[in-house]
C-alpha positions as CSV (number, residue, x, y, z in Angstrom):
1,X,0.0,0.0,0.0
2,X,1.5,3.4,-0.9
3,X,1.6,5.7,1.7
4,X,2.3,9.4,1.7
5,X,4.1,11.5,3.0
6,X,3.7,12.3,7.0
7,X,3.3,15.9,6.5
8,X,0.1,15.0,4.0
9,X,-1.2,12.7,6.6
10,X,-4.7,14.3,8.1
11,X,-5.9,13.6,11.3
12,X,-8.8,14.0,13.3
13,X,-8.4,14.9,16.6
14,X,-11.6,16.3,17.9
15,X,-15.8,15.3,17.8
16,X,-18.8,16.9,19.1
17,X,-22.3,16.5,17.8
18,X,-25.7,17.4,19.3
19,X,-28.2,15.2,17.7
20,X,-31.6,13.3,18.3
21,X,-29.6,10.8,20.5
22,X,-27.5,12.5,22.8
23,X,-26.2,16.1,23.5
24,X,-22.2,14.8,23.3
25,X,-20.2,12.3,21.2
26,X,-19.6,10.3,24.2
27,X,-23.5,9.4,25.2
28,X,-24.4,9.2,21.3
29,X,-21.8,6.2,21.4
30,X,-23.9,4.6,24.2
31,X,-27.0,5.0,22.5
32,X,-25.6,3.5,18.8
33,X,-24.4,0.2,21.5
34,X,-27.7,0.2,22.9
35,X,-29.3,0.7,19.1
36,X,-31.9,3.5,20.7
37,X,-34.1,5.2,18.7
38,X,-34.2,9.1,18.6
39,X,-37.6,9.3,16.7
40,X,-41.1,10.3,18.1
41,X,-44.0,12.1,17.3
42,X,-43.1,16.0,16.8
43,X,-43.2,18.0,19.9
44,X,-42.8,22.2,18.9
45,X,-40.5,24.1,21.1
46,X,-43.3,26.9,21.4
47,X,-47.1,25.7,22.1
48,X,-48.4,28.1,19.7
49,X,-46.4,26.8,17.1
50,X,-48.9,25.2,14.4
51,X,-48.9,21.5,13.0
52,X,-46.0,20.9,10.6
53,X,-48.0,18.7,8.5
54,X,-51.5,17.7,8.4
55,X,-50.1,14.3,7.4
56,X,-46.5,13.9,8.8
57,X,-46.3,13.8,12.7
58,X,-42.5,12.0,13.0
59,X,-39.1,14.1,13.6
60,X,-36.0,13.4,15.0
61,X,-35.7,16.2,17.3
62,X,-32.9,17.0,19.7
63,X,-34.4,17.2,23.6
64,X,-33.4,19.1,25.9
65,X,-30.6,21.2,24.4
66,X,-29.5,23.7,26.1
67,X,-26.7,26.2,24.3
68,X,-25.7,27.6,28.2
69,X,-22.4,28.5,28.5
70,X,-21.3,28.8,24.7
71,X,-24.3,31.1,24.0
72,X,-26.2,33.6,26.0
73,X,-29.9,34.0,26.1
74,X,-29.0,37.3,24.1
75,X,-26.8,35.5,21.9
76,X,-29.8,33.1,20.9
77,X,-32.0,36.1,19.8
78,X,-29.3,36.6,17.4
79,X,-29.0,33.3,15.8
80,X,-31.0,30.5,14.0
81,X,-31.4,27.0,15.8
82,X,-29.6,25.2,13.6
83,X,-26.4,28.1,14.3
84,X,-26.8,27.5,17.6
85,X,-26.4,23.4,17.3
86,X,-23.4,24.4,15.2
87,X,-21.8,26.1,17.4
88,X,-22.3,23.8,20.7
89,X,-21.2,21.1,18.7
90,X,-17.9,22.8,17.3
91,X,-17.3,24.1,21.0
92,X,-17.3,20.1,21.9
93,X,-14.9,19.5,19.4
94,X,-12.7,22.1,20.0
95,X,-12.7,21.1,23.8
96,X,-12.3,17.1,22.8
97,X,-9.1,18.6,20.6
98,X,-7.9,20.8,23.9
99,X,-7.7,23.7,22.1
100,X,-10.8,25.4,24.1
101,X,-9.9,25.1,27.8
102,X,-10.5,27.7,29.4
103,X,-14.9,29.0,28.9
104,X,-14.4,31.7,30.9
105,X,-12.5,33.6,27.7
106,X,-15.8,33.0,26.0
107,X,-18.2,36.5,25.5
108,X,-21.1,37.6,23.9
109,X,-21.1,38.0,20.1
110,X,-21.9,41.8,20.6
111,X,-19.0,42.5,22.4
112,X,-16.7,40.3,20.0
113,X,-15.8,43.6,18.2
114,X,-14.8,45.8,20.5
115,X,-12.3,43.6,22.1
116,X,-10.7,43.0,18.6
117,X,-7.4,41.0,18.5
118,X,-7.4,40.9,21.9
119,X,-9.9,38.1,22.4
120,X,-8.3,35.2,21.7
121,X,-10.4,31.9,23.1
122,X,-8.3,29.2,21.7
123,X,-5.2,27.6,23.5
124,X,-2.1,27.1,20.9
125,X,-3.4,28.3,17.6
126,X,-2.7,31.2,15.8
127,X,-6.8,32.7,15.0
128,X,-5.5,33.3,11.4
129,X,-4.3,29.6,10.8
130,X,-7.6,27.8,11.8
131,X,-10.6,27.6,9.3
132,X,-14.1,26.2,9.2
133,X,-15.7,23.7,6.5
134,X,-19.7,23.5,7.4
135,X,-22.0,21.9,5.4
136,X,-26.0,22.4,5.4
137,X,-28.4,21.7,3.2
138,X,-30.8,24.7,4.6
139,X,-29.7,26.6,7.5
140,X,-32.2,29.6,8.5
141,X,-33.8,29.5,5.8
142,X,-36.9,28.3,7.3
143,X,-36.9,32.1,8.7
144,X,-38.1,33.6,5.4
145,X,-41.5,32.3,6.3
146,X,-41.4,34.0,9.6
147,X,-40.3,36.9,8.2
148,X,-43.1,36.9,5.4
149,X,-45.9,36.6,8.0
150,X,-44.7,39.1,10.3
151,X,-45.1,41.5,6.8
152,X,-48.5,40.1,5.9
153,X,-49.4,40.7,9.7
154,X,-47.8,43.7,10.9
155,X,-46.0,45.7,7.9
156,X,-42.6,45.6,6.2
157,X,-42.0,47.9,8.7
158,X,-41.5,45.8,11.3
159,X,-39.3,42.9,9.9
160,X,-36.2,42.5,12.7
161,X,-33.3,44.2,11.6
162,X,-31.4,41.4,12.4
163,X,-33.5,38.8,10.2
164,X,-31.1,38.5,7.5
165,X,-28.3,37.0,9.8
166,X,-30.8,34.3,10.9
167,X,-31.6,33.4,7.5
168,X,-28.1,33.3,5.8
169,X,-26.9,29.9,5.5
170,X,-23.4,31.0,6.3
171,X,-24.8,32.0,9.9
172,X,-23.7,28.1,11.1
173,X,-20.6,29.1,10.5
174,X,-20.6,32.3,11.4
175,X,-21.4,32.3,14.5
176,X,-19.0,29.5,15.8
177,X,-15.9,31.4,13.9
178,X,-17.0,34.9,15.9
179,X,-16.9,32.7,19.2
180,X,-14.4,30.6,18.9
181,X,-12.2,33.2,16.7
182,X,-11.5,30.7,13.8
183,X,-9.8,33.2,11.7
184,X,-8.7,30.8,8.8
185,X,-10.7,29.9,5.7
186,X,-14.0,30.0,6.7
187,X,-17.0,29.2,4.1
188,X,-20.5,27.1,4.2
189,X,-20.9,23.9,1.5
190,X,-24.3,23.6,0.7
191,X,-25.1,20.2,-1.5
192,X,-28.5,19.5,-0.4
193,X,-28.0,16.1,2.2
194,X,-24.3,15.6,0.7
195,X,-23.3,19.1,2.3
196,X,-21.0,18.1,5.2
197,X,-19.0,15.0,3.4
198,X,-18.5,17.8,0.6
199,X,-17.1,20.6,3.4
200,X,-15.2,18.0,5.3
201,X,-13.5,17.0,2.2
202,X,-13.0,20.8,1.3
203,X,-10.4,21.0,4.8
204,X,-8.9,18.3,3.8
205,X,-8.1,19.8,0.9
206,X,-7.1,23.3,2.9
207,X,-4.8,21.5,4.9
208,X,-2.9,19.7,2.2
209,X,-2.5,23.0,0.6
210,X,-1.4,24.4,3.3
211,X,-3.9,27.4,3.4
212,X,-4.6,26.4,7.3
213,X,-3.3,24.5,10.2
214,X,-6.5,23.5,11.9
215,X,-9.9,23.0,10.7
216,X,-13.5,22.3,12.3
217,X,-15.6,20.6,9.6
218,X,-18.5,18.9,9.3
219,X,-22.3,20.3,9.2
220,X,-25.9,21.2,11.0
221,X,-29.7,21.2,10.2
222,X,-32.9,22.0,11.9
223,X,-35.6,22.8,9.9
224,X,-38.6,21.7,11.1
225,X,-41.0,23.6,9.7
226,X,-44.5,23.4,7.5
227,X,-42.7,24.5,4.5
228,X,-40.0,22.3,4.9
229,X,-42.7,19.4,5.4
230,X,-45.0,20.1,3.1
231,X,-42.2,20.0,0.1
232,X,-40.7,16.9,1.6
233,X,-44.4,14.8,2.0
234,X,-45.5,16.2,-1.8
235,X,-42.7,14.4,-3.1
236,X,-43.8,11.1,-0.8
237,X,-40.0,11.4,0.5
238,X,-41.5,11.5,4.2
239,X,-42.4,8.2,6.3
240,X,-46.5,8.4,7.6
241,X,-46.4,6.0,9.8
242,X,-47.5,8.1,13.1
243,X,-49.0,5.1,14.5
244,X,-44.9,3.3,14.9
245,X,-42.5,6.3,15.6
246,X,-40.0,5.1,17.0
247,X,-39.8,1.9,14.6
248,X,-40.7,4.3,11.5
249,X,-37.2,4.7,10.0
250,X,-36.4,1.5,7.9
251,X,-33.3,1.7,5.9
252,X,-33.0,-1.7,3.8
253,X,-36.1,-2.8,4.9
254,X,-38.8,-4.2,2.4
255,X,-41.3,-2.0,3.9
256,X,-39.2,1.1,4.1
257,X,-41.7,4.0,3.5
258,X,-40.1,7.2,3.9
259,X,-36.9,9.2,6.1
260,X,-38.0,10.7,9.2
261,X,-36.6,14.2,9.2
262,X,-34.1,15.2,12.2
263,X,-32.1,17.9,13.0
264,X,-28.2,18.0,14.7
265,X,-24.7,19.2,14.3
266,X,-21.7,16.7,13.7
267,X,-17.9,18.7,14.0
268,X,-14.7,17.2,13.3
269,X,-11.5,18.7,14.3
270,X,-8.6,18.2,11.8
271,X,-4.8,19.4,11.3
272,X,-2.0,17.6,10.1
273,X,-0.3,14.6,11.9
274,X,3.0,15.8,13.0
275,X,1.3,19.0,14.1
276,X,-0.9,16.5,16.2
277,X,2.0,14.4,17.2
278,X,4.1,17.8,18.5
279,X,1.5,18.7,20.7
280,X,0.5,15.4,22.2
281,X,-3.2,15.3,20.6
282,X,-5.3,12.5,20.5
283,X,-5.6,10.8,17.4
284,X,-9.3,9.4,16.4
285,X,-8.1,8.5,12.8
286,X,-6.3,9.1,9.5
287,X,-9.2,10.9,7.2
288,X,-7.7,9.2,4.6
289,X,-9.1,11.0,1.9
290,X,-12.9,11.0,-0.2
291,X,-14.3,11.9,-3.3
292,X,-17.3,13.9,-4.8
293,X,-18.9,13.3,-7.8
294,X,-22.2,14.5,-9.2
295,X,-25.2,12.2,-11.1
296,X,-26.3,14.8,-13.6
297,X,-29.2,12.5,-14.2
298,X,-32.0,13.6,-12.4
299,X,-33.9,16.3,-9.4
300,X,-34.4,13.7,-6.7
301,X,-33.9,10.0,-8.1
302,X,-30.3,8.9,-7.7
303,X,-28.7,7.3,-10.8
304,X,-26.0,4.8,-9.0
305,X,-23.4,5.3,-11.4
306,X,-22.5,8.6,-9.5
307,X,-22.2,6.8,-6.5
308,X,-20.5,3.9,-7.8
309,X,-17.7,6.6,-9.2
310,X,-17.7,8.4,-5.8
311,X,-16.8,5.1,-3.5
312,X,-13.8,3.8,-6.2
313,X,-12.6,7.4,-6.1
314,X,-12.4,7.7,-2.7
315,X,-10.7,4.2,-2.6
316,X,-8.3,5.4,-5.6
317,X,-7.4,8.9,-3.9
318,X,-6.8,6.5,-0.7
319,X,-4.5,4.2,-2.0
320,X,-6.6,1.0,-1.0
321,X,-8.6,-1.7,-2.2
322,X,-12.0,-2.6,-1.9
323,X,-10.9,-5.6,0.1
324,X,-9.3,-2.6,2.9
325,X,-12.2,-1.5,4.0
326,X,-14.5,-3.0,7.0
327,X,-17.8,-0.9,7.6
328,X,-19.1,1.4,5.6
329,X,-22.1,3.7,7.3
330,X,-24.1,4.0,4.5
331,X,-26.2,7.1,3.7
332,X,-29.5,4.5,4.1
333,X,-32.2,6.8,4.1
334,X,-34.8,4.5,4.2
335,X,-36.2,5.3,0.8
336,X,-37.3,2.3,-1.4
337,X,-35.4,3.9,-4.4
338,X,-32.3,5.2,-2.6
339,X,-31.7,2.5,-0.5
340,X,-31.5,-0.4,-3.2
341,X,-29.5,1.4,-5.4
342,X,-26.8,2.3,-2.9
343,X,-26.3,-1.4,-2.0
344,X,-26.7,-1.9,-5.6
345,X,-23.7,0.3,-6.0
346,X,-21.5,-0.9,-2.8
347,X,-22.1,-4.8,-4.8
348,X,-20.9,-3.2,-7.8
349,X,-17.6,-1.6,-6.3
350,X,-16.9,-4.2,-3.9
351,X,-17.6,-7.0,-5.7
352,X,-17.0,-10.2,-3.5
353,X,-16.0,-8.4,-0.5
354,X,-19.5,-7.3,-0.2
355,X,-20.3,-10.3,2.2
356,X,-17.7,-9.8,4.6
357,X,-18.5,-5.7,4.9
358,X,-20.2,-4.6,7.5
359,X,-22.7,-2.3,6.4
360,X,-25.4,-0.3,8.6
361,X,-27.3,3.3,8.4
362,X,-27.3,5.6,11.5
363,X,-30.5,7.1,10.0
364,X,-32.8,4.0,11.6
365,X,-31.5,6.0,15.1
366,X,-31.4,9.6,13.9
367,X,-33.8,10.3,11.6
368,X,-32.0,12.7,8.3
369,X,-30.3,15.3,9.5
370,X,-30.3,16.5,6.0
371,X,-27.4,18.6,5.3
372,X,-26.1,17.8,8.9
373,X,-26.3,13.9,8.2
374,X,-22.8,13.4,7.3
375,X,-21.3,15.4,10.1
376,X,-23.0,13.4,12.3
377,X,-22.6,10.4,10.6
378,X,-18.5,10.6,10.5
379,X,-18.7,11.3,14.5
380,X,-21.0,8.0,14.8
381,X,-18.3,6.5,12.8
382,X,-15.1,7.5,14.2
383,X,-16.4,7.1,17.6
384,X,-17.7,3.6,16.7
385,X,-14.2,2.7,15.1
386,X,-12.3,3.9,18.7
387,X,-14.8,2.1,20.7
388,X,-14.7,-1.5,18.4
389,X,-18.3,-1.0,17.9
390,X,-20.2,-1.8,14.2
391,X,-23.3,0.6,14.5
392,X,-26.8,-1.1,14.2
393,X,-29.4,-1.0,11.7
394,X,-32.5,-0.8,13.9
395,X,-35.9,-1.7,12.6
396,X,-34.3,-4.0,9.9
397,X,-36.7,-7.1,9.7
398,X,-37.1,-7.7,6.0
399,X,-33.7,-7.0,4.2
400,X,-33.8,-6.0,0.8
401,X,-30.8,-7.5,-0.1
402,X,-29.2,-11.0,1.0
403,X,-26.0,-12.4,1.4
404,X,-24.8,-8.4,2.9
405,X,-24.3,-8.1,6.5
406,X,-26.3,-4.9,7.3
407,X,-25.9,-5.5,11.2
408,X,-29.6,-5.8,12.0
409,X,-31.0,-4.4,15.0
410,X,-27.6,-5.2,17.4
411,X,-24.5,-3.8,17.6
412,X,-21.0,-5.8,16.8
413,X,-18.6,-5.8,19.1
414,X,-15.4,-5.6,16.6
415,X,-11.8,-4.7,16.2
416,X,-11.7,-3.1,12.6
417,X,-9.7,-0.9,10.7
418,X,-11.0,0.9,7.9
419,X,-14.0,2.7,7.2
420,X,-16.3,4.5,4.8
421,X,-19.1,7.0,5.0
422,X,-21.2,7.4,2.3
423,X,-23.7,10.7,2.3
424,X,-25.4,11.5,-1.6
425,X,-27.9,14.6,-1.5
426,X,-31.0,15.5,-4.0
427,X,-29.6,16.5,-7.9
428,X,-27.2,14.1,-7.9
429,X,-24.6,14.8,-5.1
430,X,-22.1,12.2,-3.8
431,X,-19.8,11.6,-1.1
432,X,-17.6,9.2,0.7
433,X,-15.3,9.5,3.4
434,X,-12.4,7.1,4.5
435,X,-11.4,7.0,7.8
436,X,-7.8,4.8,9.1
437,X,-7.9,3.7,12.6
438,X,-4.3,5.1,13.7
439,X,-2.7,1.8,14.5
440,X,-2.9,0.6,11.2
441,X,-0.9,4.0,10.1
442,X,1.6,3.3,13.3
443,X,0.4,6.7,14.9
444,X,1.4,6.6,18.6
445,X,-1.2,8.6,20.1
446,X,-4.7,7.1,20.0
């Protein structure tokens, strides 16, 4: 196997999430071993808030977060929900990292300005030399309908000044780089549910280049809302069954029926390894390198070929095999369509492999996080990979597919060394991810 050189070696060194199973990396890990489900009937943050479908009642909703001390109550007026998962979730990784020790630093985004270059959160890294990679597939957008019925209800008038900074995508990024002064190349990915395997791979690329030290990558969405809904159930992308919440998401399952929509953040913390090394960081893995392609085929029906091209390229740009890789978390949505042909696809590329990969979607626990699924999805991963643990499939009764072991219902206890994450988004985006378990690489600190 070639390998390059160590100053091209990226790893990752840092995880936080916020998601529909936990509020932390470390209790989302004991709820993927105890294969819990994070679905239920919608329950809105506000009591006046109306239905979000008249059809639809499932979400995957994150419970009881609370953004307390990372952002003030007059932060929050400031920002969208999904800026404010974002931003808890890169503060977790950027304390998992030790580069955010001491929270007391930490002040309100109003007063960010007048303390200038003088505020400096971070332990060890020059502001200018870390960057953020986000991906989201919506962001605040959701707030243009707020904003429109505050006009049909009370005048143009009286539209917040402040409501285009909650709508602005870039916002999820935004607001963590203000906070945590990441200085470096700083920019939002948005490639419908492909978004955060696309930005992670972008600060990959940053650090290679050399254009940053550090980067926090990875992605958020929350956007529950009718309009969001009503889009989503027109297109019969949305699972019905109210009845069966928490056994509603089905990837691989003959009577898949829909994704349940969630919401969450997923951060990675990455710099190169000798960087690492120097400083004594924990290493979670190599990110050993992925690939993007596009279908070019079709609005919402995936072609497979673009997936097909974007799982060999990853391999390719990896230097390894088919026959290298151990798990792959696959994007499993639990669409009829989407489902097949990305085991369809995984056949194709891995050939006869295929029955000794372990293969299993995080979406039977989660829900899809849209633009935030791969985030998510690569902390589920790389925490899994640490721990020896191959993620369950939950709900999977009827596989679609035989002769594939898609880890049904249980988690594996394993000791593995390779693995893949697969996110593809609406018009044709694709995504994998390789991850290298550090002793396979001979990395000393893990």
């Amino acid at each position: 196997m070639r390998r390059r050189p160590e100053e091209d070696i990226i790893v990752v060194t840092g995880v936080g999430t916020v998601n529909p199973l936990a509020l932390n990396a470390r209790d989302t890990l004991q709820a993927v071993k105890e294969g819990r489900s994070g679905v239920g009937l919608y329950e809105p943050l506000d009591p006046n808030e109306p239905l979000l479908n008249s059809q639809v009642k499932l979400a995957a909703q994150v419970k009881g977060f609370d953004p307390n001390p990372f952002l003030t109550p007059r932060d929050l007026r400031r920002v969208h929900r999904s800026a404010a998962l974002s931003t808890v979730a890169v503060a977790e990784a950027l304390q998992d990292a030790g580069l955010l020790t001491d929270l007391s630093r930490l002040v309100e985004l109003t007063e960010i300005d007048k303390l200038g270059s003088d505020y400096r959160p971070l332990d060890g890294i020059e502001p200018g030399r870390i960057g953020i990679r986000l991906g989201t597939g919506i962001g605040g957008s959701t707030y243009i309908a707020e904003v429109q019925k505050i006009i049909d209800q009370r005048g143009d008038n009286r539209v917040p000044a402040i409501a285009m900074q909650i709508i602005l995508a870039d916002r999820v990024e935004i607001v963590p780089s203000q906070k945590f002064q990441l200085k470096g190349p700083a920019a939002v990915t948005v490639s419908a549910c492909a978004s955060s395997g696309m930005a992670m791979g972008d600060a990959l690329d940053k650090l290679r280049a050399r254009r940053a030290d550090v980067m926090v990558s990875g992605g958020v969405d929350s956007a529950f809302h009718p309009v969001a809904y009503a889009a989503f159930n027109n297109m019969r992308a949305l699972s019905r069954r109210n009845d069966s919440a928490d056994k509603a998401s089905t990837p691989f399952d003959q009577g898949a029926a829909g994704f349940i929509q969630g919401e969450g953040a997923g951060i990675v913390v990455l710099e190169r390894y000798p960087d690492a090394k120097a400083r004594g960081a924990k290493i979670y893995a190599e990110f050993a390198d992925y690939a993007d392609t596009a279908d070019a085929f079709h609005d919402t029906a995936p072609s497979g070929e673009g997936a097909v091209r974007a799982m060999r390229n990853a391999l390719a740009y990896a230097y390894l095999n088919p026959s290298d890789i151990d798990y792959i978390n696959a994007h499993g949505t639990s669409t009829p369509i989407g489902d097949r042909k990305e085991l369809e696809g995984i056949t194709e590329v891995f050939g006869d492999h295929t029955a000794r990969l372990y293969i299993s979607s995080s979406k039977s626990m989660i829900g899809h996080i849209l633009g935030g699924a791969g985030g998510v999805e690569a902390v589920i991963t790389l925490k899994a990979m640490e721990a020896g643990i191959i993620p369950p499939t939950i709900n999977l009764i009827n596989a679609i597919s035989e002769g594939m072991n898609l880890v049904p219902n249980k988690a594996l206890y394993r000791k593995y060394n390779r693995s893949m994450s697969n996110t593809f988004g609406f018009g044709g985006h694709n995504n994998s991810i390789i991850f290298n378990h550090p002793r396979v690489m001979g990395m000393f600190s893990y």
